[in-house]
Biopython code that builds the backbone (N, CA, C, O; Angstrom):
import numpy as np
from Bio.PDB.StructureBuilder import StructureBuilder

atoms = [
    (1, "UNK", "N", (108.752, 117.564, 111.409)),
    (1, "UNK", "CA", (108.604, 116.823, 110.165)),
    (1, "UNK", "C", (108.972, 115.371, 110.440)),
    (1, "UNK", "O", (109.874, 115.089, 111.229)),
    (2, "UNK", "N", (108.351, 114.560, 109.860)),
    (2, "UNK", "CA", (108.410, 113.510, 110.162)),
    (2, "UNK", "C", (109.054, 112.649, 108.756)),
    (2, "UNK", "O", (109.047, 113.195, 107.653)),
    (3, "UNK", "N", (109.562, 111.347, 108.944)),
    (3, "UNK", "CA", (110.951, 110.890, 108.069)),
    (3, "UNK", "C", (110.216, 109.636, 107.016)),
    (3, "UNK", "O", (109.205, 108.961, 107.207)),
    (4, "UNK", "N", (110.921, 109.650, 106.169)),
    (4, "UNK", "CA", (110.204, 108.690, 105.126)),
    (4, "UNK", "C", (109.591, 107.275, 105.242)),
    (4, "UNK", "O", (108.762, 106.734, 104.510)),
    (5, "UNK", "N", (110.420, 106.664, 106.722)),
    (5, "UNK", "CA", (109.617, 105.540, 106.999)),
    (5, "UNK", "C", (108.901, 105.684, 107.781)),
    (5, "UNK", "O", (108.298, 104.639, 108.028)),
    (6, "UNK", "N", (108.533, 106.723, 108.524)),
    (6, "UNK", "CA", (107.842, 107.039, 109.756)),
    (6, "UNK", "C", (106.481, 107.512, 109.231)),
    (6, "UNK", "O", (105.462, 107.411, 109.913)),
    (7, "UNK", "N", (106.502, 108.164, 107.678)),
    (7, "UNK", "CA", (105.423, 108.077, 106.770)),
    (7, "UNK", "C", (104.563, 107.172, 105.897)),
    (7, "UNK", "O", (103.422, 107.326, 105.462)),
    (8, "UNK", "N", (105.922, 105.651, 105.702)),
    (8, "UNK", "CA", (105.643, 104.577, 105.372)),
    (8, "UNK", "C", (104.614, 103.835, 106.894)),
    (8, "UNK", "O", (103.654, 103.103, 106.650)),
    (9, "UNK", "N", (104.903, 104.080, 107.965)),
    (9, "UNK", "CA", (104.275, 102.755, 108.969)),
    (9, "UNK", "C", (102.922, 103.987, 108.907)),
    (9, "UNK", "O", (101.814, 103.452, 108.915)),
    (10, "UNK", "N", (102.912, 105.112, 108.863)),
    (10, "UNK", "CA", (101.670, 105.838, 109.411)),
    (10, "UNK", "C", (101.008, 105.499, 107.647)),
    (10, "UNK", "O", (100.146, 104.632, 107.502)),
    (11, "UNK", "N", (101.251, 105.861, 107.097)),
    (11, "UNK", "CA", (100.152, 105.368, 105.736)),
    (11, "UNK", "C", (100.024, 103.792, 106.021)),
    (11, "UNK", "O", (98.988, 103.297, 106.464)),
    (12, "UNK", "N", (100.764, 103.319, 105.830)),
    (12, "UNK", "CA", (100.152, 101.596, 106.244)),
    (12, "UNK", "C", (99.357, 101.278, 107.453)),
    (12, "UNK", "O", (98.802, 100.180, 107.495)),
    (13, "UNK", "N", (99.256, 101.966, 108.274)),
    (13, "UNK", "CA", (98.502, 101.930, 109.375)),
    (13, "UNK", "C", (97.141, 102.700, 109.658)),
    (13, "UNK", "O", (96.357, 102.653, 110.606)),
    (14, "UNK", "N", (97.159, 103.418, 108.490)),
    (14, "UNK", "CA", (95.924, 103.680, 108.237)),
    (14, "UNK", "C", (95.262, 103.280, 106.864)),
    (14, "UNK", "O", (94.045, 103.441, 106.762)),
    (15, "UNK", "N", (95.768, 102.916, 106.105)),
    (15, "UNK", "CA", (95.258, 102.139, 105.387)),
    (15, "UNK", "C", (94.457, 100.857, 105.857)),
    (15, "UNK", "O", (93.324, 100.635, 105.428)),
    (16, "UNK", "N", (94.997, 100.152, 106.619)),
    (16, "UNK", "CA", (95.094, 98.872, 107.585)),
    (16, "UNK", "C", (93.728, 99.238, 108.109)),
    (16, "UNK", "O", (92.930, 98.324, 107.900)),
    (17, "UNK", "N", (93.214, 100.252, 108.708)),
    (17, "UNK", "CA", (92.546, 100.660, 109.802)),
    (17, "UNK", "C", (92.533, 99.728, 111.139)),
    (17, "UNK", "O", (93.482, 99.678, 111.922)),
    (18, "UNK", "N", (91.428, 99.061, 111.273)),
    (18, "UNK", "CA", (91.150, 98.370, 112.391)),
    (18, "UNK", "C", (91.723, 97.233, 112.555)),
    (18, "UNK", "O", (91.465, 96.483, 113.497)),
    (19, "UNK", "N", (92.812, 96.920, 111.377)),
    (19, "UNK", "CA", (93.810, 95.061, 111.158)),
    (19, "UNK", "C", (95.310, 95.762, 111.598)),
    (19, "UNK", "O", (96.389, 95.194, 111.431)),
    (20, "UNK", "N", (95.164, 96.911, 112.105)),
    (20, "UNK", "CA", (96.787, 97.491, 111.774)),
    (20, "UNK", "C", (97.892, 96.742, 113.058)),
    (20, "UNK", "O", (97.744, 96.845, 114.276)),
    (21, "UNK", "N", (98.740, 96.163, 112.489)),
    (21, "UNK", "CA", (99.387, 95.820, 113.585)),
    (21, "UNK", "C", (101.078, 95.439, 113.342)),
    (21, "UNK", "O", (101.289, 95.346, 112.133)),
    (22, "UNK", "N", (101.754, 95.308, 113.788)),
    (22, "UNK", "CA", (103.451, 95.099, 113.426)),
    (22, "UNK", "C", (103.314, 94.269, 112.180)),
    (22, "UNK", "O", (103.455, 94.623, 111.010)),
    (23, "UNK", "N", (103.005, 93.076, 112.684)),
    (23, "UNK", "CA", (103.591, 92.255, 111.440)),
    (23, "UNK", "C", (102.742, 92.744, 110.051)),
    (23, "UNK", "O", (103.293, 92.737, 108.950)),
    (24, "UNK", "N", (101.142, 93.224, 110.266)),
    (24, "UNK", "CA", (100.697, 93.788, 108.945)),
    (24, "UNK", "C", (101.300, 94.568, 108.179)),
    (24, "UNK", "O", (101.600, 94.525, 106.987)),
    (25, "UNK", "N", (101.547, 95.791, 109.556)),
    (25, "UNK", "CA", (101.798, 97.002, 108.823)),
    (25, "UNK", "C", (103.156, 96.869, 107.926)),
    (25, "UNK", "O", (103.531, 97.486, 106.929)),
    (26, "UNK", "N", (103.746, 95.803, 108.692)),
    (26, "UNK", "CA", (105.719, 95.086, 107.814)),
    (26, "UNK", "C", (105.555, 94.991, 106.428)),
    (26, "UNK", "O", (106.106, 95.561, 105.486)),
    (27, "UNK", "N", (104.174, 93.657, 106.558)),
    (27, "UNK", "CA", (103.419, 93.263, 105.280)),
    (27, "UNK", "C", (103.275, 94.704, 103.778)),
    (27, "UNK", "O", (103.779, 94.825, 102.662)),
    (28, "UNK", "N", (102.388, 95.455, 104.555)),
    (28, "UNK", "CA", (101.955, 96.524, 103.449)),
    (28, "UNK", "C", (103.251, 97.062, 103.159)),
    (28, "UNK", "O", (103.617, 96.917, 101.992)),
    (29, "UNK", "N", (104.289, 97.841, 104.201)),
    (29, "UNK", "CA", (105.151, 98.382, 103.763)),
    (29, "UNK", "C", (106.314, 97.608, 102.441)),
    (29, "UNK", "O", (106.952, 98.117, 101.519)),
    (30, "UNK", "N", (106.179, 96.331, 102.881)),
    (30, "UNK", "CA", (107.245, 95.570, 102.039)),
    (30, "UNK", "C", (106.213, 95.057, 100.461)),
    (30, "UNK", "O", (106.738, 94.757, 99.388)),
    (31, "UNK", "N", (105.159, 95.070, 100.646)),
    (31, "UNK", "CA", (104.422, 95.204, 99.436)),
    (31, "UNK", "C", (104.670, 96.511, 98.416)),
    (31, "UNK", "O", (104.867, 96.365, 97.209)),
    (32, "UNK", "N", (104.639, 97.497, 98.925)),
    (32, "UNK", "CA", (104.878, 98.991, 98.349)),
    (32, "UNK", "C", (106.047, 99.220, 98.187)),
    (32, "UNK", "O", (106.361, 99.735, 97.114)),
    (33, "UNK", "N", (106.924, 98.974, 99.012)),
    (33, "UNK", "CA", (108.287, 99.060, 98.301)),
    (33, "UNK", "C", (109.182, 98.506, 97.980)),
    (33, "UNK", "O", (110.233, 99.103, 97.748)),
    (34, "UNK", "N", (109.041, 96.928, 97.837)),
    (34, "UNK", "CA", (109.436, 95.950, 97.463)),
    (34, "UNK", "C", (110.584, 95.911, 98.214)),
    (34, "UNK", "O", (111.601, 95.402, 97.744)),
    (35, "UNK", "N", (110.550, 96.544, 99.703)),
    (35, "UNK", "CA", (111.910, 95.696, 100.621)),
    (35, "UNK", "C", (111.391, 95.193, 102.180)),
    (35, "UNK", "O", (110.524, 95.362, 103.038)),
    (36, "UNK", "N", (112.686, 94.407, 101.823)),
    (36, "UNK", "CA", (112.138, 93.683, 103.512)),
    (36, "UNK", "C", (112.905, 94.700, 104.269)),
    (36, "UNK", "O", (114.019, 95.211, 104.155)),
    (37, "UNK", "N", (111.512, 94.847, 105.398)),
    (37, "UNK", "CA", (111.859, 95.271, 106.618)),
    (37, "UNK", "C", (111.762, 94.304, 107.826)),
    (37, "UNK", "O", (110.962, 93.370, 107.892)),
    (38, "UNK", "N", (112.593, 94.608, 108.690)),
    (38, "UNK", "CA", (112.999, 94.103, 109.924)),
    (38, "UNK", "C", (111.427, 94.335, 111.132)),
    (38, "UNK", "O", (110.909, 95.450, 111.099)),
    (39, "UNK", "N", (110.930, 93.483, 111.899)),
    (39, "UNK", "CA", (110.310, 93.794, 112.563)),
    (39, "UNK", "C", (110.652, 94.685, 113.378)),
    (39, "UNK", "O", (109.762, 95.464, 113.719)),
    (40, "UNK", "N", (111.668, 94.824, 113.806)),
    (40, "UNK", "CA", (112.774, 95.708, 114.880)),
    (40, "UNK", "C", (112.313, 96.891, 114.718)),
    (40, "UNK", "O", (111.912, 97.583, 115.654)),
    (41, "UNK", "N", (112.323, 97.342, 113.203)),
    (41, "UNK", "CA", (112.529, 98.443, 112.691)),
    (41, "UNK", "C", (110.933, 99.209, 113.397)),
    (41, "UNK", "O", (110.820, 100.120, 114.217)),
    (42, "UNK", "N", (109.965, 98.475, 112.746)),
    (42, "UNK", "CA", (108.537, 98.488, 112.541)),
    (42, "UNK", "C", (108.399, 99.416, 114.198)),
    (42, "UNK", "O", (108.168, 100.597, 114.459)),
    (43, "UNK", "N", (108.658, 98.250, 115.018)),
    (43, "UNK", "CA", (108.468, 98.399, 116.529)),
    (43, "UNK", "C", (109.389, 99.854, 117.234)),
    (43, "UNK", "O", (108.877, 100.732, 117.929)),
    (44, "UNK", "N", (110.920, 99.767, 116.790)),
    (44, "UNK", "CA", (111.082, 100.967, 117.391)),
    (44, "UNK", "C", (110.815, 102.688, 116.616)),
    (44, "UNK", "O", (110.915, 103.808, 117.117)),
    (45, "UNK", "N", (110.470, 102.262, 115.305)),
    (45, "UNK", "CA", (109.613, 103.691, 114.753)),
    (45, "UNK", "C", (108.182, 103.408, 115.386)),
    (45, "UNK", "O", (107.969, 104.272, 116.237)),
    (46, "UNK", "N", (107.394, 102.743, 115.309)),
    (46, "UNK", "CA", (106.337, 102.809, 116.233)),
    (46, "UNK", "C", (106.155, 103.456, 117.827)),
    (46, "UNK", "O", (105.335, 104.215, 118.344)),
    (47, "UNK", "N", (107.176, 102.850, 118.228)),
    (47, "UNK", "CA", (107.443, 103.300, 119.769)),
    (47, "UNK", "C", (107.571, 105.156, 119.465)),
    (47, "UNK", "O", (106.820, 106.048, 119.863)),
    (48, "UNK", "N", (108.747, 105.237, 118.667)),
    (48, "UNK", "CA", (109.134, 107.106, 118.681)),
    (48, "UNK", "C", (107.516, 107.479, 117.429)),
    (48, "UNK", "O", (107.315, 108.692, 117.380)),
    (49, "UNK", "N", (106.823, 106.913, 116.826)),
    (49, "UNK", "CA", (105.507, 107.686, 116.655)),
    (49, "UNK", "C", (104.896, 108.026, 118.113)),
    (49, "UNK", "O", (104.652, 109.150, 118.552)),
    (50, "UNK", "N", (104.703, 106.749, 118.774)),
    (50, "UNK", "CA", (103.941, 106.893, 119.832)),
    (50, "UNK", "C", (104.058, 108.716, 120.602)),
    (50, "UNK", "O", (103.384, 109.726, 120.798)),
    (51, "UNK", "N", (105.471, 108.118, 120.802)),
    (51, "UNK", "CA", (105.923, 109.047, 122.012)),
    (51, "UNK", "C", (105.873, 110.851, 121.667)),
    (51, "UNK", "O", (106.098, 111.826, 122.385)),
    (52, "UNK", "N", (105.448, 110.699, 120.152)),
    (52, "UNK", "CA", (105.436, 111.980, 119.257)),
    (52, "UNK", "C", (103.546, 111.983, 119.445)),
    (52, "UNK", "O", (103.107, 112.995, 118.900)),
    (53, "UNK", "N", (102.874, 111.465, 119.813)),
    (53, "UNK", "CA", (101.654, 111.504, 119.896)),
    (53, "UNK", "C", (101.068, 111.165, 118.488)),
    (53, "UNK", "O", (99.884, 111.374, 118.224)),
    (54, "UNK", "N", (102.005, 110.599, 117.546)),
    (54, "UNK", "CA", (101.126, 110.526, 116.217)),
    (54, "UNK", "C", (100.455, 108.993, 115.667)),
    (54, "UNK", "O", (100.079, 108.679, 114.538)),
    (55, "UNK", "N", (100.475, 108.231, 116.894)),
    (55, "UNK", "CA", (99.684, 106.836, 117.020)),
    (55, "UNK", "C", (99.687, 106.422, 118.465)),
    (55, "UNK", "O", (100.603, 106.428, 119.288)),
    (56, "UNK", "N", (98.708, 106.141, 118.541)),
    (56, "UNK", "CA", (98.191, 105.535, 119.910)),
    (56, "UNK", "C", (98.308, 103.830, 119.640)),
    (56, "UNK", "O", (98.051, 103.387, 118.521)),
    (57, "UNK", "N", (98.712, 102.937, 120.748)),
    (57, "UNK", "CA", (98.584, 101.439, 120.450)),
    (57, "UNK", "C", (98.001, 101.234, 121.264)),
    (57, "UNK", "O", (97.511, 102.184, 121.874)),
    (58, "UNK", "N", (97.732, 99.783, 121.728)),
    (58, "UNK", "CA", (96.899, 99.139, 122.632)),
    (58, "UNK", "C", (96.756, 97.323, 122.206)),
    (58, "UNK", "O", (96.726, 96.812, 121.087)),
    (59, "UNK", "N", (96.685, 96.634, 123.634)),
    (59, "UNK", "CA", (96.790, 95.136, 122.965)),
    (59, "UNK", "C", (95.628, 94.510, 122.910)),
    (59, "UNK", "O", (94.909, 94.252, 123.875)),
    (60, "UNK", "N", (95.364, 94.177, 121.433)),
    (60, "UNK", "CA", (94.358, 93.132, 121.302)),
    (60, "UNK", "C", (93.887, 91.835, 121.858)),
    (60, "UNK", "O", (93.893, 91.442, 123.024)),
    (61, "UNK", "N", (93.466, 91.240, 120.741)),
    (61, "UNK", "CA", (92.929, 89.700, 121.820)),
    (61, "UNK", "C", (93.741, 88.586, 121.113)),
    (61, "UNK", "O", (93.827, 88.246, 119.933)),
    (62, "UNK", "N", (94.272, 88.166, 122.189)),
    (62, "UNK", "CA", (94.930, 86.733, 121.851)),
    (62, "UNK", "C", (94.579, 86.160, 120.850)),
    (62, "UNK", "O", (93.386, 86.230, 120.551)),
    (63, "UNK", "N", (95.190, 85.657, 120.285)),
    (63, "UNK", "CA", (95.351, 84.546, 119.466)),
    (63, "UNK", "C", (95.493, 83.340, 119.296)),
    (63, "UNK", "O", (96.552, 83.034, 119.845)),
    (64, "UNK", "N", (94.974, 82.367, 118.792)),
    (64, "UNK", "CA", (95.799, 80.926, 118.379)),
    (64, "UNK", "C", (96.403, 80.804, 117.413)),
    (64, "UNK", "O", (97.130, 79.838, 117.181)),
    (65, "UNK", "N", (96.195, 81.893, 116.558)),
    (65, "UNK", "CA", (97.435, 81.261, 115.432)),
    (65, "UNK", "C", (99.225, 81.748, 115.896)),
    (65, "UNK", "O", (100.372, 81.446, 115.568)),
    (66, "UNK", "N", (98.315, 82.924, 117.109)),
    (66, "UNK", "CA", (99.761, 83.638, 117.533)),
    (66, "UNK", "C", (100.538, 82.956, 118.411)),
    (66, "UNK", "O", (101.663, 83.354, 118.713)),
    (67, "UNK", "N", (99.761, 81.379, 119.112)),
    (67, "UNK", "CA", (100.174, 80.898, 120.212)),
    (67, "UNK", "C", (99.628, 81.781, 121.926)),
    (67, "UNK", "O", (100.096, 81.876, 123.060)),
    (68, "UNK", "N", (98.694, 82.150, 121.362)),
    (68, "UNK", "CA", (97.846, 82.907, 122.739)),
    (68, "UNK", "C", (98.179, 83.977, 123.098)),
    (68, "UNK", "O", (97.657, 84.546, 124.057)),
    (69, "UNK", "N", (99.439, 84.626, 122.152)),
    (69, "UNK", "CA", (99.790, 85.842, 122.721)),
    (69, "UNK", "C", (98.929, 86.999, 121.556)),
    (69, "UNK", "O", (98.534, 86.811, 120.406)),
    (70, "UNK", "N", (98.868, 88.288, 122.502)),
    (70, "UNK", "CA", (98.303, 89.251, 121.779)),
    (70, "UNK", "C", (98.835, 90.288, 120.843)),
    (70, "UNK", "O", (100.012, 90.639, 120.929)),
    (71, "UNK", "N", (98.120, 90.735, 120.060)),
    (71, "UNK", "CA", (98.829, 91.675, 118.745)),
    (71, "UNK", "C", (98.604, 93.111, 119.520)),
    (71, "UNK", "O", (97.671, 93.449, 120.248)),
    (72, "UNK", "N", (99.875, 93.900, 119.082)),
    (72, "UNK", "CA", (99.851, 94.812, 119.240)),
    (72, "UNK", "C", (99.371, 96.378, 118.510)),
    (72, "UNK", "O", (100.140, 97.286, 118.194)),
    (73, "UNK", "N", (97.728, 96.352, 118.352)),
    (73, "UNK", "CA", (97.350, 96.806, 117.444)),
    (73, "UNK", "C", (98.165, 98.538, 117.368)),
    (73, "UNK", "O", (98.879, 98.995, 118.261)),
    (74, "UNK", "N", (97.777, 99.299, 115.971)),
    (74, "UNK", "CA", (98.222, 100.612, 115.914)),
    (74, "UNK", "C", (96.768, 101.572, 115.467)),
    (74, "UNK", "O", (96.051, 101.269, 114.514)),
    (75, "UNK", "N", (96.578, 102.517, 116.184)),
    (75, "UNK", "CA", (95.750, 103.683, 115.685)),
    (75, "UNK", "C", (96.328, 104.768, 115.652)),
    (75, "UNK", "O", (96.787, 105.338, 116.642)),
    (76, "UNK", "N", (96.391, 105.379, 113.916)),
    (76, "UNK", "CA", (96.584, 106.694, 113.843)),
    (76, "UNK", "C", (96.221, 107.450, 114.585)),
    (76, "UNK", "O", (95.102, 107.037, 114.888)),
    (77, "UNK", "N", (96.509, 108.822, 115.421)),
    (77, "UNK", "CA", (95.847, 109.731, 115.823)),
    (77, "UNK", "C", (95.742, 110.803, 114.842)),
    (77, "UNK", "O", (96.463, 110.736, 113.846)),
    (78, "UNK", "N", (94.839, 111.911, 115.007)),
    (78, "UNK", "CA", (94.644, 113.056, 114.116)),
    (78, "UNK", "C", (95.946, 113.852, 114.228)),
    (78, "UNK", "O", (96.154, 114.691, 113.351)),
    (79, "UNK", "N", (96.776, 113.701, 115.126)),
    (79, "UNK", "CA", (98.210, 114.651, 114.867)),
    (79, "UNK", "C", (99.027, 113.730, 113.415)),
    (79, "UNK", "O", (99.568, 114.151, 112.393)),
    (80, "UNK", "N", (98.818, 112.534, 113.871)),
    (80, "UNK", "CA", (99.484, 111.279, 113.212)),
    (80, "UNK", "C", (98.748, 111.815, 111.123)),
    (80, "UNK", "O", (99.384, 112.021, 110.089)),
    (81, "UNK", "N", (97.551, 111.831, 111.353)),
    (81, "UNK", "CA", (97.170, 112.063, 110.013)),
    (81, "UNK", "C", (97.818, 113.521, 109.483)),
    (81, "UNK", "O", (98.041, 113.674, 108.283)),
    (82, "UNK", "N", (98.036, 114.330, 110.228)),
    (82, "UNK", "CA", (98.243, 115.892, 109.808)),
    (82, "UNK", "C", (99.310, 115.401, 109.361)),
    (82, "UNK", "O", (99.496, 115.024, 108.204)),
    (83, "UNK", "N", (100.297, 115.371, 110.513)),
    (83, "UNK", "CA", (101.794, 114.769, 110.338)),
    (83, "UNK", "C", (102.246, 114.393, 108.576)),
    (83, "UNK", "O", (102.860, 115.112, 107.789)),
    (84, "UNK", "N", (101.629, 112.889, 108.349)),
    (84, "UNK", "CA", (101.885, 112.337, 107.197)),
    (84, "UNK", "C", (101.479, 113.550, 106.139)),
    (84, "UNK", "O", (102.498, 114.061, 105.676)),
    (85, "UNK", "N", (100.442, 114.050, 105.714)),
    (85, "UNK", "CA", (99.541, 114.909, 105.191)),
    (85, "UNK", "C", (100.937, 116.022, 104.939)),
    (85, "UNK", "O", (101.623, 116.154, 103.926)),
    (86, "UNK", "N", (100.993, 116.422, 105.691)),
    (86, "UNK", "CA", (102.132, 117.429, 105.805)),
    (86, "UNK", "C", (103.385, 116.878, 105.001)),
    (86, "UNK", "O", (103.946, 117.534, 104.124)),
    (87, "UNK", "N", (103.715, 115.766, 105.344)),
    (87, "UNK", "CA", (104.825, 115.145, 104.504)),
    (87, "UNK", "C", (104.917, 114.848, 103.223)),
    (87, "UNK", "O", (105.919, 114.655, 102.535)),
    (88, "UNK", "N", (103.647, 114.823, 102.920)),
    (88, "UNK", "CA", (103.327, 114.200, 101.488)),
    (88, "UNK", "C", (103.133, 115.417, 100.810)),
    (88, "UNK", "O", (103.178, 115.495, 99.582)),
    (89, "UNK", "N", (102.880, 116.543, 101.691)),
    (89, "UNK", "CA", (102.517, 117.449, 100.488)),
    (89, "UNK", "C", (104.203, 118.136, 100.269)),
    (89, "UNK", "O", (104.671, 118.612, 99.236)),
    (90, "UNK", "N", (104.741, 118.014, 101.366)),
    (90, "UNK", "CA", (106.122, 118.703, 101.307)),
    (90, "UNK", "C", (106.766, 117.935, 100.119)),
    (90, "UNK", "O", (107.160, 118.680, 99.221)),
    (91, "UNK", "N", (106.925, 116.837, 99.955)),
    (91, "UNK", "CA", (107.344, 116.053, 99.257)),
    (91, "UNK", "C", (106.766, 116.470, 97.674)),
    (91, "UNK", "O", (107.581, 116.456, 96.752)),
    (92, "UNK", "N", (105.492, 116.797, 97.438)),
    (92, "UNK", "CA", (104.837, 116.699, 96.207)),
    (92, "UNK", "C", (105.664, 118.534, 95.841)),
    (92, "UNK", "O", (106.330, 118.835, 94.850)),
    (93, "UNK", "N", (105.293, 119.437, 97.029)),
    (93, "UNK", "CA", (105.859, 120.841, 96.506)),
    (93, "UNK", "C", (107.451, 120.677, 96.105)),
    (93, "UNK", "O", (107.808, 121.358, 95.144)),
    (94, "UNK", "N", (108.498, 119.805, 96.772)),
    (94, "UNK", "CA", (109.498, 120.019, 96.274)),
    (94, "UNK", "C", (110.253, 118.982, 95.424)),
    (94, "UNK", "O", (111.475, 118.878, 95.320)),
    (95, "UNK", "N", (109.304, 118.235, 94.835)),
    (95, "UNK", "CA", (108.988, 117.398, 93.301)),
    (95, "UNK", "C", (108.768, 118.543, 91.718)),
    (95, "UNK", "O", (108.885, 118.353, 90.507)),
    (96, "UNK", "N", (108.429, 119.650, 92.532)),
    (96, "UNK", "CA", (107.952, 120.153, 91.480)),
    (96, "UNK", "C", (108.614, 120.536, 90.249)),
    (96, "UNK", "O", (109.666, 121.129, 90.488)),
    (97, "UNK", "N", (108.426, 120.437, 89.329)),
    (97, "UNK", "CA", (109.506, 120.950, 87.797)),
    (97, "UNK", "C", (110.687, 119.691, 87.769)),
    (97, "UNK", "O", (111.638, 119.789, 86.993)),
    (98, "UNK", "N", (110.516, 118.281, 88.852)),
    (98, "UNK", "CA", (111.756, 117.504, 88.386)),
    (98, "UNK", "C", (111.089, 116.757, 87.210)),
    (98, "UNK", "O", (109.908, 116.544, 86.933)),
    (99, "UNK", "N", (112.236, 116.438, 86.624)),
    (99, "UNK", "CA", (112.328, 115.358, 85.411)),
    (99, "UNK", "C", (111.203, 114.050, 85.703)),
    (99, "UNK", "O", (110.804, 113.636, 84.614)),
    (100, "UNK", "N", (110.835, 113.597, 86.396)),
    (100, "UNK", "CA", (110.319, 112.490, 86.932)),
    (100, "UNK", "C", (108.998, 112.424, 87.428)),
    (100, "UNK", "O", (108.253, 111.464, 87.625)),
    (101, "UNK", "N", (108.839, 113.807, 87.613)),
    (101, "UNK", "CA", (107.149, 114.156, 88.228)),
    (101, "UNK", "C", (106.543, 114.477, 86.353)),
    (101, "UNK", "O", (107.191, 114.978, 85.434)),
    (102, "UNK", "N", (105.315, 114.031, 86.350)),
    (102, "UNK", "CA", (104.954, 114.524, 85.125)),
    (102, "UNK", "C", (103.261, 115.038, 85.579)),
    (102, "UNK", "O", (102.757, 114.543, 86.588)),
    (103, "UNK", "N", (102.467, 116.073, 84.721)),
    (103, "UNK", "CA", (101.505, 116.517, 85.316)),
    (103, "UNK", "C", (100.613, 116.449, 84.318)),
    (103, "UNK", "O", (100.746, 116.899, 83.180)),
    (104, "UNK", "N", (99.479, 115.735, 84.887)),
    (104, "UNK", "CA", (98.121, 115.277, 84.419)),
    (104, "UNK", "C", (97.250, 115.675, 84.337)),
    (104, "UNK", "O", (96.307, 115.014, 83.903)),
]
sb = StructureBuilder()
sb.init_structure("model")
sb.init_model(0)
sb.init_chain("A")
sb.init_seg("    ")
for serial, (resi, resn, name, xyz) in enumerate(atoms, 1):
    if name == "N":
        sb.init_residue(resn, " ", resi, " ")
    sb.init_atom(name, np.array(xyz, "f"), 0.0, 1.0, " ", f" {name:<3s}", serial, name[0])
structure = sb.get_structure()
């Protein structure tokens, strides 16, 4: 099972699709939950997705706005989609009957 921010960078990173990258994926996450995160953070949950097989990275093409250095893009893998999928539903089954969930 995978942990609540580790569900936050994999939904932002696929949302993102083909733009997904540290500082974006920082972007979306701190849009959605109205906190700042640390790049630090971004990079070493990225690294332990990796190493869990549930995103693949790879470096893009330089930049000038970056100063010539390259972004470190992110692609979900299909373990990476189950993964989240799995989390979200765990999350929705043991929501169920609280005060706060209401059903539509």
């Amino acid at each position: 099972m995978i942990g609540e921010f580790e569900y936050l960078l994999l939904s932002s990173a696929a949302a993102l699709g083909e733009g997904a990258y540290g500082a974006a994926v920082r972007d979306a996450i701190k849009e959605v939950t109205k906190r700042n995160v640390s790049i630090g953070a971004i990079y070493v949950t990225l690294d332990r997705l990796e190493a869990k097989g549930l995103v693949t990275t790879y470096m893009g093409e330089a930049t000038a706005q970056r100063g010539g250095r390259a972004k470190r893009m992110i692609r979900v893998s299909p373990q990476g989609t189950q993964a989240a999928r799995n989390f979200f539903e765990t999350v929705m089954r043991a929501s169920r009957g609280t005060s706060w969930v209401t059903e539509s």
